[in-house]
C-alpha positions in Angstrom: -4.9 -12.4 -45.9 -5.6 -8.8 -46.4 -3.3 -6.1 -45.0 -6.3 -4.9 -42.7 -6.8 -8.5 -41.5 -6.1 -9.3 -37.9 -5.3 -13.6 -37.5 -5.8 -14.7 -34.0 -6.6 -18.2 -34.3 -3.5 -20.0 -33.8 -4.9 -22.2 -31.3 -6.8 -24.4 -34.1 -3.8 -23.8 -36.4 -1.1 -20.8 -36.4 -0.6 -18.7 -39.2 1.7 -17.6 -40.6 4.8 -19.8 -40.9 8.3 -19.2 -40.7 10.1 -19.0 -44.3 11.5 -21.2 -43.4 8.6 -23.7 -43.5 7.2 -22.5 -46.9 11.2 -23.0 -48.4 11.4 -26.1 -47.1 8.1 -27.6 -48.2 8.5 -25.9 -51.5 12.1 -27.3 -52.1 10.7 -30.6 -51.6 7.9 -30.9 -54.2 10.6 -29.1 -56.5 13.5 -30.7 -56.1 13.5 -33.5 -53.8 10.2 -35.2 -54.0 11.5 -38.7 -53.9 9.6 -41.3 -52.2 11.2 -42.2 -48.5 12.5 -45.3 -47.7 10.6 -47.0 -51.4 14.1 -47.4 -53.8 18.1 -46.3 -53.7 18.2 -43.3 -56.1 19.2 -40.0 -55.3 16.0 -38.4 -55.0 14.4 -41.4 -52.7 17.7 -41.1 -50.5 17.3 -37.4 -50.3 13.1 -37.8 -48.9 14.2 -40.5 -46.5 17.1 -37.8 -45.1 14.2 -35.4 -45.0 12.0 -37.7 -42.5 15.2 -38.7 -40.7 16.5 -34.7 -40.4 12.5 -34.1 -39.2 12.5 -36.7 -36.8 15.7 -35.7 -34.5 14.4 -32.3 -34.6 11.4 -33.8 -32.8 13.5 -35.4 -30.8 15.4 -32.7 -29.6 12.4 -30.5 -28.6 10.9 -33.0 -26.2 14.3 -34.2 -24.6 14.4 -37.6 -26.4 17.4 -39.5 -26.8 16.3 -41.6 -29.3 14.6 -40.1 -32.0 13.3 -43.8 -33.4 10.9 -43.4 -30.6 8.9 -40.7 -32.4 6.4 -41.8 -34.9 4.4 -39.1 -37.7 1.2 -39.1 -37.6 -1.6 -36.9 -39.9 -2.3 -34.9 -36.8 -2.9 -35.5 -33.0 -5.8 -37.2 -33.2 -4.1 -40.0 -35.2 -1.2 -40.0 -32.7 -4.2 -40.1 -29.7 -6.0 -42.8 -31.1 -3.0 -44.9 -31.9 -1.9 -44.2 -28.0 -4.8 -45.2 -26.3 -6.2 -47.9 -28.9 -3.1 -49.1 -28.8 -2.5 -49.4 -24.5 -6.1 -50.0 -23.5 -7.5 -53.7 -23.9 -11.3 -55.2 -22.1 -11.2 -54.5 -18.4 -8.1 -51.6 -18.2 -8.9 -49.2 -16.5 -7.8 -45.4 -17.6 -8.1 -41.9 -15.4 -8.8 -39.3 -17.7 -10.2 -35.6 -17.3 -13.7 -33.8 -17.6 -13.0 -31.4 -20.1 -10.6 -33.4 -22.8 -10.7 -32.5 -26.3 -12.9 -34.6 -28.8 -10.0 -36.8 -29.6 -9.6 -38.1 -26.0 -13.5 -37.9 -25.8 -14.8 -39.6 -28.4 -12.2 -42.4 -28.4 -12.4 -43.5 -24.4 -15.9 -43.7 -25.3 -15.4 -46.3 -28.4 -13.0 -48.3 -25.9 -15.6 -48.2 -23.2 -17.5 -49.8 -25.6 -15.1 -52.5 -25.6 -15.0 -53.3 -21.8 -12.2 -50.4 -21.0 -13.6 -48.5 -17.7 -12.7 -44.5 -17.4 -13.0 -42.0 -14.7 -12.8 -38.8 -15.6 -11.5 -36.0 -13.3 -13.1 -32.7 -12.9 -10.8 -29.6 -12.6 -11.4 -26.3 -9.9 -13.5 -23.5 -11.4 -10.6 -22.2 -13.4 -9.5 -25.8 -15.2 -7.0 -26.9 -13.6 -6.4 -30.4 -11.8 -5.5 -31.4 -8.6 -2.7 -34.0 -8.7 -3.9 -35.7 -5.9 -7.2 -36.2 -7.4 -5.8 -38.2 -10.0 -3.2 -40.3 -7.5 -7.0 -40.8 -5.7 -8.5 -42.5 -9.3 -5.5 -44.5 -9.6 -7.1 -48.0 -8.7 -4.9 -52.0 -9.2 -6.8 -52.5 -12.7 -5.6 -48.8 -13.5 -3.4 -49.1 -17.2 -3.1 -45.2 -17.5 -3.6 -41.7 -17.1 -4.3 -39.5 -20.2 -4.9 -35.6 -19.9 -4.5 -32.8 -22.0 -1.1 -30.8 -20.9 -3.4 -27.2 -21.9 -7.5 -27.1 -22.5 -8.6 -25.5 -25.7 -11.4 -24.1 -24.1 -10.1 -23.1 -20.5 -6.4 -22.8 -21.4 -5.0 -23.8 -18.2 -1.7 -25.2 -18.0 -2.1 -28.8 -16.3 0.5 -29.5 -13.2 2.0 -31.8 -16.2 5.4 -32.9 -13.9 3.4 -33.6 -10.4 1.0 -36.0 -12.7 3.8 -37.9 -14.0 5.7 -38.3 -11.0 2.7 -39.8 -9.5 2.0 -41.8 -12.5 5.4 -43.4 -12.0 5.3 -44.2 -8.5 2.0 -45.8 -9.3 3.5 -47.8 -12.5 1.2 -46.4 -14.7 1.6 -44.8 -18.2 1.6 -41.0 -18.2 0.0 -40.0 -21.4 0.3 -36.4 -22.9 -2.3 -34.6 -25.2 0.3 -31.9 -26.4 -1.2 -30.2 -28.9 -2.2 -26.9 -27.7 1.7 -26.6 -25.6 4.7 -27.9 -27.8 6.3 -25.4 -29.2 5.0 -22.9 -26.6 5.9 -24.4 -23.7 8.9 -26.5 -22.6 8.1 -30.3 -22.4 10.6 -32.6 -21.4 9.5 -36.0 -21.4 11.9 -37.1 -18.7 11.5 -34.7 -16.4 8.0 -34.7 -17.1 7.8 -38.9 -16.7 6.2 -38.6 -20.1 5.4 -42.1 -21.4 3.4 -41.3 -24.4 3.0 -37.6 -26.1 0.8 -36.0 -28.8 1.5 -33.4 -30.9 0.1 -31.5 -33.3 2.6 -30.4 -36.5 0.2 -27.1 -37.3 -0.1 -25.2 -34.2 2.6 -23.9 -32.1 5.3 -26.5 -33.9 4.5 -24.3 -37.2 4.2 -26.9 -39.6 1.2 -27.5 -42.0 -1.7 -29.4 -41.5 -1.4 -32.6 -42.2 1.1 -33.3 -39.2 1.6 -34.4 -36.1 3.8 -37.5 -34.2 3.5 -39.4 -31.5 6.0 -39.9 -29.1 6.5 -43.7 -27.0 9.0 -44.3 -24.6 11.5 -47.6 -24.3 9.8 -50.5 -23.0 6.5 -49.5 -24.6 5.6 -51.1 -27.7 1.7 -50.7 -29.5 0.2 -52.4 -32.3 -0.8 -49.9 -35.1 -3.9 -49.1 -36.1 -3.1 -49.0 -39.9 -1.7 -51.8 -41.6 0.2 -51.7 -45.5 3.3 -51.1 -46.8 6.1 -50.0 -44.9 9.3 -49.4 -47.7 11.7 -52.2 -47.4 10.9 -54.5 -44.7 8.1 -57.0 -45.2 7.5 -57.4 -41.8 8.2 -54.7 -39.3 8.2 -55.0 -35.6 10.4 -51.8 -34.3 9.7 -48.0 -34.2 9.0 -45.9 -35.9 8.2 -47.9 -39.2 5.8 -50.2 -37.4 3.4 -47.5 -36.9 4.1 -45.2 -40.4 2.3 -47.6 -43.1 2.0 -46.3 -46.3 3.5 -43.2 -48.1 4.8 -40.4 -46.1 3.8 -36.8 -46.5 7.2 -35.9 -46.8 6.8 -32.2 -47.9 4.3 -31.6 -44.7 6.9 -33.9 -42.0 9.5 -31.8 -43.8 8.1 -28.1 -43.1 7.1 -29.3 -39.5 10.7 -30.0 -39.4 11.5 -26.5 -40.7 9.2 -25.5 -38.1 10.4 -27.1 -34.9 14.3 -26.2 -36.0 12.8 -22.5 -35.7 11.5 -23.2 -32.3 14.8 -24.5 -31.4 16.5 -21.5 -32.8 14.9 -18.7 -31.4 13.9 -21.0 -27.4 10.9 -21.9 -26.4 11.4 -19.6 -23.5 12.0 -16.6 -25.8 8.3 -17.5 -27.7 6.8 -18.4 -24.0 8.1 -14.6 -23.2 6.2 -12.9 -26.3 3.1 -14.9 -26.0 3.0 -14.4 -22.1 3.0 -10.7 -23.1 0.2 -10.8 -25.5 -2.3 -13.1 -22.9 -1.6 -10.3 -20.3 -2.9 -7.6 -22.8 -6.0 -9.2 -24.0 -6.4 -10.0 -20.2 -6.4 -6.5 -18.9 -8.2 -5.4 -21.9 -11.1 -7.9 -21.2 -11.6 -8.0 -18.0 -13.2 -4.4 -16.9 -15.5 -4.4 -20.2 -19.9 -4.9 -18.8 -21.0 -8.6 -19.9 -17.6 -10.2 -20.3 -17.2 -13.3 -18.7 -13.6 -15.3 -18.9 -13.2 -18.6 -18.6 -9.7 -19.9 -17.1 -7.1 -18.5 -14.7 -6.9 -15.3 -14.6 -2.9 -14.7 -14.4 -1.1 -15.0 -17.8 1.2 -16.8 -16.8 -1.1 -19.8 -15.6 -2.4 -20.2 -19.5 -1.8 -21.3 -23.0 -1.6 -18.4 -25.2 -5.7 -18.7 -25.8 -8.5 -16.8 -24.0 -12.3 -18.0 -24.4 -14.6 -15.4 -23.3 -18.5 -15.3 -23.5 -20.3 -11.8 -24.0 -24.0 -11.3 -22.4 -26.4 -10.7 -25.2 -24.3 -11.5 -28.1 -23.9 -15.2 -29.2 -20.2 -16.3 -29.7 -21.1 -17.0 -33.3 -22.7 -13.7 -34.1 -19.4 -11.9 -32.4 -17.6 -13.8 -34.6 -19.1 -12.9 -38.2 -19.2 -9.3 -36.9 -15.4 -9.4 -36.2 -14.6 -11.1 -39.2 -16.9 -9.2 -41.5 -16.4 -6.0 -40.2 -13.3 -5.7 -38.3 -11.2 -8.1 -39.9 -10.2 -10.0 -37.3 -10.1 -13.9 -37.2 -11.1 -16.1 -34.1 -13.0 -19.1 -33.6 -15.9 -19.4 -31.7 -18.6 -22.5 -31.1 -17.7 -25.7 -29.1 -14.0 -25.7 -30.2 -14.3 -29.9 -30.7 -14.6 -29.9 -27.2 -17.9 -30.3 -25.5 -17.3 -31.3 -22.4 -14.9 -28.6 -21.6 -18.0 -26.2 -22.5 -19.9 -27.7 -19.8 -17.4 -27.4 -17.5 -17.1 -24.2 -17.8 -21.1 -23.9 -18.3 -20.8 -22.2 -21.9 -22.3 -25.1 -23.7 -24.0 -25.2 -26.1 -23.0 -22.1 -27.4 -19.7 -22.4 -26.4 -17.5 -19.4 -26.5 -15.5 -16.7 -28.5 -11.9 -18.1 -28.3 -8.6 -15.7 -29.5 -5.3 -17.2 -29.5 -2.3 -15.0 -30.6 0.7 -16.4 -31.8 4.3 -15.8 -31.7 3.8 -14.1 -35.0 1.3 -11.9 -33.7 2.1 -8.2 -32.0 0.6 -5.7 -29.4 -0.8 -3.8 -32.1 -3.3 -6.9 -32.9 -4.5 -7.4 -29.8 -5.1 -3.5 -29.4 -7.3 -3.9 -32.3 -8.9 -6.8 -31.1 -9.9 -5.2 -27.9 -10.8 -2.3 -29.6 -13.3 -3.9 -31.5 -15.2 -5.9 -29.1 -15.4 -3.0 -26.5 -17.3 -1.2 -29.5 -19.6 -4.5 -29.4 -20.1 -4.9 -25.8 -20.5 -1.2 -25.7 -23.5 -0.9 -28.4 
């Protein structure tokens, strides 16, 4: 990336990394690159240390005691399809949301398919749910409840601890799509009644892509989805092995490691504090500019650090090749994988123009940012 250049697209992966991440992932290939849990030499030792070191980082964030309860996945939509694939059977029945990412989407629909039934609740104008529409969903055949903790598209942050407390009372698994809040947010999965999370390793957590784990409390076991080798054991029936067949991307679980031990340093709080700071700039800056229309709450401190927008006249994916080709700056814009949340928010097809600083990103950015598209709205 160019000196010039402006990257605001953290939401579909953040850039850039701490050192720390690079160091670590770099130390591994170079030095360490052994292949976890596979033989008893040094270097094999060292890689399984490295997944073990990764994993009670994990741990740690999220308030788990046990850290064997976290499994790594390629990315979130691995963990969400080993989640729900592996709780739903014929004739559950799961409450879901309107406006759920692609991941959720597309694979309710496959187990519908199967004989699972859904109902899938619809946010107020601004995306957020009512916690009491979901307790109403909650029927006898009801297995669980699985909503996104954040939309991509509306950025709302979802009453996460009300939903789980009624979950509870209801004895039905609370699941979590995390991928657009950990590492941004504080989750705790206890105080949260968090039965199954998501998470992706290349967003907020600052890993590289490639990553992500899946998090599944005591007393819930699920087959996997992938079958083969597993290191040592012929046959294994406990967590996390059960659901990591197969070699590990150790350099990639490594750097998320690197990357959630940075989190952990610095406090979710603290990074929740800059971010906050930045949604409230683009915010003001957005919201008095002719043809711009917002979608989500309008308070900072009710989002994600994302804002979609939509711009009358201009198409989100002709604002963003101009930005990118002449102003440098880097957003996404189209559907964002998640359709449904477009026509919720009545932006689809074309979806919408989507920024999303980072913790890495400064006032000075979004200044330019919002410098730029008032000259576009303006011409």
């Amino acid at each position: 990336m160019t000196k010039s250049s402006i990257y605001l697209d953290n939401a579909a992966t953040s850039f850039p990394k701490p050192q720390a991440v690079y160091a670590r992932i770099d130390e591994i290939l170079r030095v360490i690159s052994g292949n976890p849990g596979r033989a008893s030499h040094r270097m094999a030792l060292e890689a399984s240390r490295v997944i073990f070191r990764s994993r009670e980082a994990a741990a740690r964030l999220i308030g788990c005691a046990d850290s064997s309860r976290i499994a790594f996945t390629k990315n979130t939509t691995e963990a969400i399809n080993i989640g729900l694939k592996g709780l739903l059977k014929p004739h559950d029945h799961v409450v879901t949301t309107s406006f759920e990412h692609n991941s959720v989407v597309k694979t309710l629909n496959w187990l519908e398919s199967t004989g699972v039934t859904v109902t899938r609740v619809r946010p107020n104008a601004s995306g957020i749910l009512n916690p009491s529409d979901i307790r109403s969903a909650i029927n006898k055949k009801t297995r669980a409840v699985c909503i996104t903790h954040a939309s991509n598209v509306f950025g709302a942050i979802e009453p996460i601890a009300e939903i789980g407390a009624i979950c509870k009372a209801a004895d039905v698994i609370f699941m979590v799509d995390a991928a657009q809040t950990l590492g941004a947010l504080p989750v705790d999965v206890n105080t949260m009644s968090i039965d199954v999370l998501a998470a992706a390793g290349h967003k907020s957590l600052f890993g590289p892509q490639g990553t992500g784990f899946i998090y599944i409390r005591h007393g819930i076991e699920l087959d996997p989805i992938i079958h083969g080798g597993t290191g040592e054991i012929d046959t294994v029936l406990e967590m996390p092995e059960r659901l990591e067949s197969g070699t590990m991307n150790t350099p990639g679980v490594g750097g998320l490691g690197a990357g959630i031990e940075f989190i952990l340093d610095r406090g979710v709080d603290n990074i929740r504090k800059h971010e906050v700071s930045l949604i409230a700039q683009l915010l003001e800056g957005l919201a008095p500019l002719k043809d711009v229309r917002i979608i989500g709450p309008s308070q900072a401190q009710a989002r994600v650090s994302l804002v979609a927008f939509t711009i009358g006249g201009i198409t989100p994916a002709k604002a963003g090749q101009q930005l990118d080709e002449k102003y440098g700056i880097m957003v996404r814009t189209g559907a964002h994988c998640a359709p449904e949340a477009h026509r919720e928010a009545g932006t689809h097809p074309d979806g919408a123009i989507r920024v999303s600083p980072g913790f890495f990103s400064t006032p000075a950015d979004i200044n330019g940012f919002l410098r730029a598209i008032t000259e576009m709205v303006r011409r």
